[in-house]
C-alpha positions, 0 to 999 in steps of 0.5 A: 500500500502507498503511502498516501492511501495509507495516511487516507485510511488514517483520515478515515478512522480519524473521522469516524472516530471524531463523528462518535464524539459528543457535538460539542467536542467534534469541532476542533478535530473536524476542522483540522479534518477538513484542512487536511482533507484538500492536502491528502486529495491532492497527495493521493491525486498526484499519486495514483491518478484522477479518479481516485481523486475524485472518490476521495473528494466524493467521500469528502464533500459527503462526510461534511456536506454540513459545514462546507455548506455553512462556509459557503453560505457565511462567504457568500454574505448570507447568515447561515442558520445555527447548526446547534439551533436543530437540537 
């Protein structure tokens, strides 16, 4: 296994293991999650090509649909609703 599949798979458990963590406590390691995730896409795309890439931001994009939608409604100029006002 390449190196950069081996540090996507990391990724992954990384995720599902900050997803069982209480709401409040997700925060800080989602965002460093989310950080990363373009840098390892791009590692794993240079590596092993484009469709592999383009899984990787599928599954991405999928895992946090929520928050990317919310920065993308905040830079837009609009007021995103609350996500903790759901509860």
């Amino acid at each position: 296994m390449s190196l950069p599949l081996l540090f996507g798979c990391l990724w992954v458990v990384a995720a599902a293991l900050t997803a069982m963590l209480p709401m409040a406590r997700q925060f800080p390691p989602g965002i460093a999650l989310l950080i990363a995730a373009p840098f390892l896409l791009v590692w794993i795309g240079s590596v092993h090509g484009w469709l592999w890439l383009a899984l990787g931001l599928f599954a991405v994009v999928s895992m946090f649909r929520r928050p990317l939608i919310y920065f993308a409604r905040k830079a837009a100029g609009q007021t995103p609703d609350d996500p903790r006002d759901r509860a």
